[in-house]
C-alpha positions as CSV (number, residue, x, y, z in Angstrom):
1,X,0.0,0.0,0.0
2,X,0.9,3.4,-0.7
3,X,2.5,5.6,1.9
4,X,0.1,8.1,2.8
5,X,2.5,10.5,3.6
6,X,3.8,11.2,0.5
7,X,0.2,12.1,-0.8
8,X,-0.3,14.7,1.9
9,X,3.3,16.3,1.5
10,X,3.4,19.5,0.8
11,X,3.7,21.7,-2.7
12,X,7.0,23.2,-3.1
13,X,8.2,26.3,-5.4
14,X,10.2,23.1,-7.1
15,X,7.1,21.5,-8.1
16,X,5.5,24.4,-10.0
17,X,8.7,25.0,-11.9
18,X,9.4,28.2,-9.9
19,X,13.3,29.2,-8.9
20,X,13.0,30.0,-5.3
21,X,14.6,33.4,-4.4
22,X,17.9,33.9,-2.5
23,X,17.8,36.1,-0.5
24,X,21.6,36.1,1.2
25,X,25.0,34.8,0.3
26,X,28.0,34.1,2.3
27,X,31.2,35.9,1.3
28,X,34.3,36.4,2.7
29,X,33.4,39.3,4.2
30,X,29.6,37.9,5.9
31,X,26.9,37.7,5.0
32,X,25.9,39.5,2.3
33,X,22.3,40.5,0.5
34,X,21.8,39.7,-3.6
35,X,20.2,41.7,-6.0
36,X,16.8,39.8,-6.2
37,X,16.4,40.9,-2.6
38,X,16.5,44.8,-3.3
39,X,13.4,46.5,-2.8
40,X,12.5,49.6,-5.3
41,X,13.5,52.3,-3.3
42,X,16.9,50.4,-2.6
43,X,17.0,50.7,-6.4
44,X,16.3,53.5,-7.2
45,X,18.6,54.9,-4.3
46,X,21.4,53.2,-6.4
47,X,20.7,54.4,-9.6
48,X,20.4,58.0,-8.7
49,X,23.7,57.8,-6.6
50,X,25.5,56.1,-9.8
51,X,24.1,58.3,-11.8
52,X,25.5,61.8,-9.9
53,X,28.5,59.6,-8.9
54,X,29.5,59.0,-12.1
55,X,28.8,62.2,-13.5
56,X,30.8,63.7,-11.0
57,X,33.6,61.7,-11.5
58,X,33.5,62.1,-15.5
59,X,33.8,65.8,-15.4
60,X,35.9,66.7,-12.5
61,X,38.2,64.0,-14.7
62,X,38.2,66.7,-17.5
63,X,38.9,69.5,-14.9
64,X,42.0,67.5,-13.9
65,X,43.1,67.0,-17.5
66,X,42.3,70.8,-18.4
67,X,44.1,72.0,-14.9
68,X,47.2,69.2,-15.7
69,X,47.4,70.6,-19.3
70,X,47.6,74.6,-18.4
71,X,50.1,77.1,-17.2
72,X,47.6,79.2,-16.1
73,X,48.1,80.4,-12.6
74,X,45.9,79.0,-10.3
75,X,45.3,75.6,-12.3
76,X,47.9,73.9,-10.0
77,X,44.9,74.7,-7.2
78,X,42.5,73.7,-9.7
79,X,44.1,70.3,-9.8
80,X,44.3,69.5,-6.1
81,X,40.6,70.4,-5.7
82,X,39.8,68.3,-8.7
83,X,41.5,65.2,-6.9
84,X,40.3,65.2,-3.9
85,X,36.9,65.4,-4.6
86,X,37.9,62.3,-7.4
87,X,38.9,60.4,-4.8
88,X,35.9,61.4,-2.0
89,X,33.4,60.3,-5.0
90,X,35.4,57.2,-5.8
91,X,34.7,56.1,-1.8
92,X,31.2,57.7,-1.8
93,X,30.5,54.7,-4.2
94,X,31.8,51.8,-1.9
95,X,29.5,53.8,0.6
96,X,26.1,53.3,-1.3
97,X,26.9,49.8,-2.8
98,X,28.5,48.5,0.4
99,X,25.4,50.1,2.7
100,X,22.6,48.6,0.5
101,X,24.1,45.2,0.1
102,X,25.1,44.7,3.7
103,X,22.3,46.6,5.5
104,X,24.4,49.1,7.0
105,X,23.1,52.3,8.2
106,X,26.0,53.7,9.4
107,X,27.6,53.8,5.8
108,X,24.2,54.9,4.0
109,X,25.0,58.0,6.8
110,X,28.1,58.4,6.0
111,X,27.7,58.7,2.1
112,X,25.6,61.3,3.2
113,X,28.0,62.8,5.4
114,X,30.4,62.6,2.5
115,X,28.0,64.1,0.0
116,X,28.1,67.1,1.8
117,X,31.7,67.2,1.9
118,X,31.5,66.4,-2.0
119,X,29.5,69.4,-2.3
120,X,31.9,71.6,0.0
121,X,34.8,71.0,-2.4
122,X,32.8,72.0,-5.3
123,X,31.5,75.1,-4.2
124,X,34.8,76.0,-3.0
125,X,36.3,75.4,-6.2
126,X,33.7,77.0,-8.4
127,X,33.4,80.4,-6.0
128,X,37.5,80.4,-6.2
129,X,38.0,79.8,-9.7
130,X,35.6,82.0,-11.4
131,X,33.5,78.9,-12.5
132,X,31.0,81.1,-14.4
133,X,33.5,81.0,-17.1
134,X,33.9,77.5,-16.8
135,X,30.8,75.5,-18.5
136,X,31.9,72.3,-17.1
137,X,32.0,73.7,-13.4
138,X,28.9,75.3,-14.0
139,X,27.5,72.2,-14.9
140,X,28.6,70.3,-12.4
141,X,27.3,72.6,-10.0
142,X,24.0,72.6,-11.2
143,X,23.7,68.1,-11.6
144,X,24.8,67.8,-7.9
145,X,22.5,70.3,-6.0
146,X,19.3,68.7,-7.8
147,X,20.8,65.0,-7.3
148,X,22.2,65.1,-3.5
149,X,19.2,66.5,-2.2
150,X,17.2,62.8,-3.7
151,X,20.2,61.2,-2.2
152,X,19.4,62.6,0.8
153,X,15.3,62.4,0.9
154,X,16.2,58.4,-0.5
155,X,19.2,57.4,1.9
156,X,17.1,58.9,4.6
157,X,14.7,56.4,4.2
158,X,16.5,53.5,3.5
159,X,19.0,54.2,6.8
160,X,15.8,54.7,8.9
161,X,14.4,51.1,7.4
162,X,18.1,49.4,8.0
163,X,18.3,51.0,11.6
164,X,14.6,49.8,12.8
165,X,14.5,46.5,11.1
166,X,18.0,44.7,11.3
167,X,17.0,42.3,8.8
168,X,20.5,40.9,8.1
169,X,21.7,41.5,11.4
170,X,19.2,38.8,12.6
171,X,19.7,36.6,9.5
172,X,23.5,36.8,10.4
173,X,23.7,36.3,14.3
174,X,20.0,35.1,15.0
175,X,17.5,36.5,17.5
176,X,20.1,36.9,20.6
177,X,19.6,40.2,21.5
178,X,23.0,40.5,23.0
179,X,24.5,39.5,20.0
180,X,22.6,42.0,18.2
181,X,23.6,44.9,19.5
182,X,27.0,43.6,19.3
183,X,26.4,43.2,16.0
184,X,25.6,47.0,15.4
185,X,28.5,48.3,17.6
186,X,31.1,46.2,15.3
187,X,29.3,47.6,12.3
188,X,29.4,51.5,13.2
189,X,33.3,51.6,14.3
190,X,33.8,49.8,10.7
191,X,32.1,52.5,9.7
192,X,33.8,55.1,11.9
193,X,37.0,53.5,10.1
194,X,36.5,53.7,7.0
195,X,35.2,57.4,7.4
196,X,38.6,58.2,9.6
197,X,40.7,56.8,6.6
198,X,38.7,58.7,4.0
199,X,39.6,62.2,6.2
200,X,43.1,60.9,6.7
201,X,43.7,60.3,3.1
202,X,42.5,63.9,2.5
203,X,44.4,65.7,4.6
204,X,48.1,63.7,3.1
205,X,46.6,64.8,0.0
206,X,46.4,68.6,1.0
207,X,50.3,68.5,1.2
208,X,49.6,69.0,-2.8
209,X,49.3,72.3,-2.3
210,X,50.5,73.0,-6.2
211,X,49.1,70.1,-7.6
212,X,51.8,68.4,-7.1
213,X,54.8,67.7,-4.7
214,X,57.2,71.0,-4.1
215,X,59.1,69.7,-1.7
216,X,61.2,66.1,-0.4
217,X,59.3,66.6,3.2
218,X,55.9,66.7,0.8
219,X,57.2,63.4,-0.8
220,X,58.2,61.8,2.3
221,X,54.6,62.7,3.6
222,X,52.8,62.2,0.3
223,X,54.1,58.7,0.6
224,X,54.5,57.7,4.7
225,X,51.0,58.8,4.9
226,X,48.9,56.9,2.2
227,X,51.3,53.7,3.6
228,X,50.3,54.8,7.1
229,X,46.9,55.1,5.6
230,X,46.2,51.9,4.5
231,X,47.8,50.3,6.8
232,X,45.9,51.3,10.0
233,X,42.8,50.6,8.0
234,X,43.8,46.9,7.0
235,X,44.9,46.4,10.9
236,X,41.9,48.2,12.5
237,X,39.5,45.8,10.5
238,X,41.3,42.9,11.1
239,X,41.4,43.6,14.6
240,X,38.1,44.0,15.1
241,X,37.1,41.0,12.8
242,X,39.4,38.2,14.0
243,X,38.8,39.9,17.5
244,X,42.7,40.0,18.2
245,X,43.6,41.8,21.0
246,X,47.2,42.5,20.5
247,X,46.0,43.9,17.3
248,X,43.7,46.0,18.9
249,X,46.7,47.2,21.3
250,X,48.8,48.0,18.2
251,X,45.9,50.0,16.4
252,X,45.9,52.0,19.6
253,X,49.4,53.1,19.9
254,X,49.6,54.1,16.5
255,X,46.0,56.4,17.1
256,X,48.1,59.2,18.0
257,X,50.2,59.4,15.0
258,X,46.5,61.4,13.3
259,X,46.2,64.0,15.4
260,X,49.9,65.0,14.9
261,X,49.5,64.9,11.8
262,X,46.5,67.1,11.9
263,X,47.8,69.6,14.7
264,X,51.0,69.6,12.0
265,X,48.9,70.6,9.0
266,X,47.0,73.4,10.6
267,X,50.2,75.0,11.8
268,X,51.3,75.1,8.2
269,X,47.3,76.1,6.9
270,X,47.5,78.7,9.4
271,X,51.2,80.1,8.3
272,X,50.1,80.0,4.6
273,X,47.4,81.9,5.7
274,X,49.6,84.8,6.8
275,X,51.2,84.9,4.0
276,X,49.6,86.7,1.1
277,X,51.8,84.7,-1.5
278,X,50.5,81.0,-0.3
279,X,46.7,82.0,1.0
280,X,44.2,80.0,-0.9
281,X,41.5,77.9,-0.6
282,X,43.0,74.6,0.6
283,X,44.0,76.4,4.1
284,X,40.2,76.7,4.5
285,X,39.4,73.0,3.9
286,X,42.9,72.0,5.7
287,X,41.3,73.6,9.0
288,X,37.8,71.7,8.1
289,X,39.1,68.4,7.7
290,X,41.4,68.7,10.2
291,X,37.8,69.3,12.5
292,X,35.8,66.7,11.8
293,X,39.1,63.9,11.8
294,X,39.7,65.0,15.1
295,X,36.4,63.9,16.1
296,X,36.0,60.7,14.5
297,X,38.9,59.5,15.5
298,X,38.1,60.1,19.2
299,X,35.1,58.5,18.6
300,X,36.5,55.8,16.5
301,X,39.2,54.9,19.7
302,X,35.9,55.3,22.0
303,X,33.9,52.8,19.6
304,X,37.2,50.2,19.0
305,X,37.5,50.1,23.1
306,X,33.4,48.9,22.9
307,X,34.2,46.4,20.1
308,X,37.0,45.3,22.3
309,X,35.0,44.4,25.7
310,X,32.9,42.1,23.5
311,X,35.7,40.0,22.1
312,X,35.3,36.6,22.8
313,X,31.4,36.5,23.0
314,X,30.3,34.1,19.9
315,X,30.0,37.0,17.2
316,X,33.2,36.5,15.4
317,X,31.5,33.1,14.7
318,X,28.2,33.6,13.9
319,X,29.2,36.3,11.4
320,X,32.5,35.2,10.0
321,X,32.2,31.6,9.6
322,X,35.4,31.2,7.4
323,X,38.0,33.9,7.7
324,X,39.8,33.7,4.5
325,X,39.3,31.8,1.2
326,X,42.0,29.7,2.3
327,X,40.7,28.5,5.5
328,X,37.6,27.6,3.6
329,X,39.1,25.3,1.3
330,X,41.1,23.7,4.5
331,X,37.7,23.0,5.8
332,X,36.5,21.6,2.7
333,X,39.6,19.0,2.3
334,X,38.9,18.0,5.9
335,X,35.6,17.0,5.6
336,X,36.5,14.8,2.6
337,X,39.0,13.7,4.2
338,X,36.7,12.6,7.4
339,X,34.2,11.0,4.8
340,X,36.8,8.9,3.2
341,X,37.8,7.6,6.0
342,X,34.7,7.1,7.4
343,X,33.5,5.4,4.1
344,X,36.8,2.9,4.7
């Protein structure tokens, strides 16, 4: 007779020749969302960001090549402008396709935070470089004040969503509550990082002060400090990740290096300022940035010292399964290896 269990089993997607939806992926890096899980306005939020993104970074491109190619005076300031906020836009992108596809808040904040600095640069360089005359200024002027403000209204939205739901959070580390909040405090000092290297890469840019180096002390900066850079970035994350305490330690001690840095550049923003023949506009945004990294990285040290009195509480796991592509494959061999001897 017939099992009457399989007549009373239920009708799966497979049955009516429909694909079930994924939702999530593992990577690397966690857990991460895919593209048939994007709502619309998550969609929209990314086209309207590539499409001001790119346009940005297509026509400050042509400002650099124009200010590159003169011997005008005042192109050289022209050109520094013109990279940094190439390089600002270049990370405003990781922001909005890194903050949708991971759920993060934080980072959708921060591309808004960074928008506005975006928009800083380019005011400054149009209302210092007569960009009335300049079509291309002009025009770039004109596509980011009516883009950033949909930004805004959109990233608004989908922060608020991210912050109040925690969908991936909870698909990552489950329903512990503890675990949760966790969660979010190793999430905003990644973000905190990230923002602190985007400031510090600025401000070791700003030593360009005519578009390129004038000085060995500007080379030896120029180059010490994108090193230096990188580096604390790579070993903050990896700290917090792994949940290595000596690398925690290390990240510490080297926190100081920043603010001497900082205090360094507006002693020389405020000397150039006295001096009629070096005052421009990059003292101005020197004593800006050198603001708002002094804050973040207090707060980043404040945050890291949170992220470090959880270590050791299960979240490492339940987010990071395998650390490295690497250790994955080691994992893999092992299990064939426990099968085939299992099988003997």
């Amino acid at each position: 007779m017939a099992s009457t269990e399989d007549e009373t089993d239920p009708i799966t997607f497979e049955d009516l020749g429909i694909k079930p939806r994924e939702a999530t992926k593992e990577t690397i890096f966690g857990k991460s969302r895919t593209w048939d899980d994007l709502q619309k306005e998550e969609i929209l939020f990314l086209i309207v960001s590539f499409i001001s993104l790119v346009g940005t970074i297509a026509m400050t491109s042509y400002i650099m090549h124009e200010a590159f190619m003169s011997t005008t005076a005042g192109k050289d300031q022209d050109f520094t402008l013109a990279l940094l906020l190439l390089l600002n836009t270049i990370i405003c992108i990781y922001y909005v396709i890194h903050g949708v596809m991971r759920e993060r808040p934080y980072e959708i904040i921060i591309f808004m935070v960074a928008c506005i600095i975006v928009i800083m640069y380019v005011v400054i360089n149009f209302v210092t470089t007569d960009g009335w005359n300049n079509n291309v200024k002009l025009a770039r002027l004109i596509a980011i004040c009516l883009l950033v403000p949909v930004n805004f209204f959109l990233g608004s939205i989908i922060a608020l969503k991210y912050h109040q739901s925690g969908n991936l959070i909870f698909r990552s580390v489950g329903a512990n509550v503890e675990l949760q909040e966790a969660c979010r405090t190793l999430y905003f000092s990644e973000g905190l990082l990230k923002l602190d290297f985007q400031l510090e890469i600025s401000l070791v840019i700003l030593i360009l002060r005519k578009g390129y180096v004038t000085s060995t002390l500007a080379t030896t900066v120029l180059a010490v400090g994108i090193i230096f850079s990188i580096g604390t970035l790579i070993l903050g994350y990896i700290a917090m990740r792994l949940e290595k305490k000596y690398l925690t330690w290390i990240f510490w001690m080297l926190s100081p290096a920043e603010p001497a840095y900082v205090i360094y550049r507006v002693v020389r923003a405020g000397e150039d300022v006295n001096d009629p023949n070096t005052k421009d506009a990059l003292s101005e945004i020197v004593f800006a940035f050198a603001a708002v990294a002094l804050v973040i990285r207090l707060l980043l040290v404040t945050w890291t010292v949170r992220v470090y009195r959880q270590f050791g509480r299960g979240l490492r796991n339940r987010l990071f399964p395998t650390d490295f592509p690497a250790l994955h494959i080691g994992n893999i061999n092992a299990k064939y290896s426990a099968t085939i001897d299992g099988s003997e």
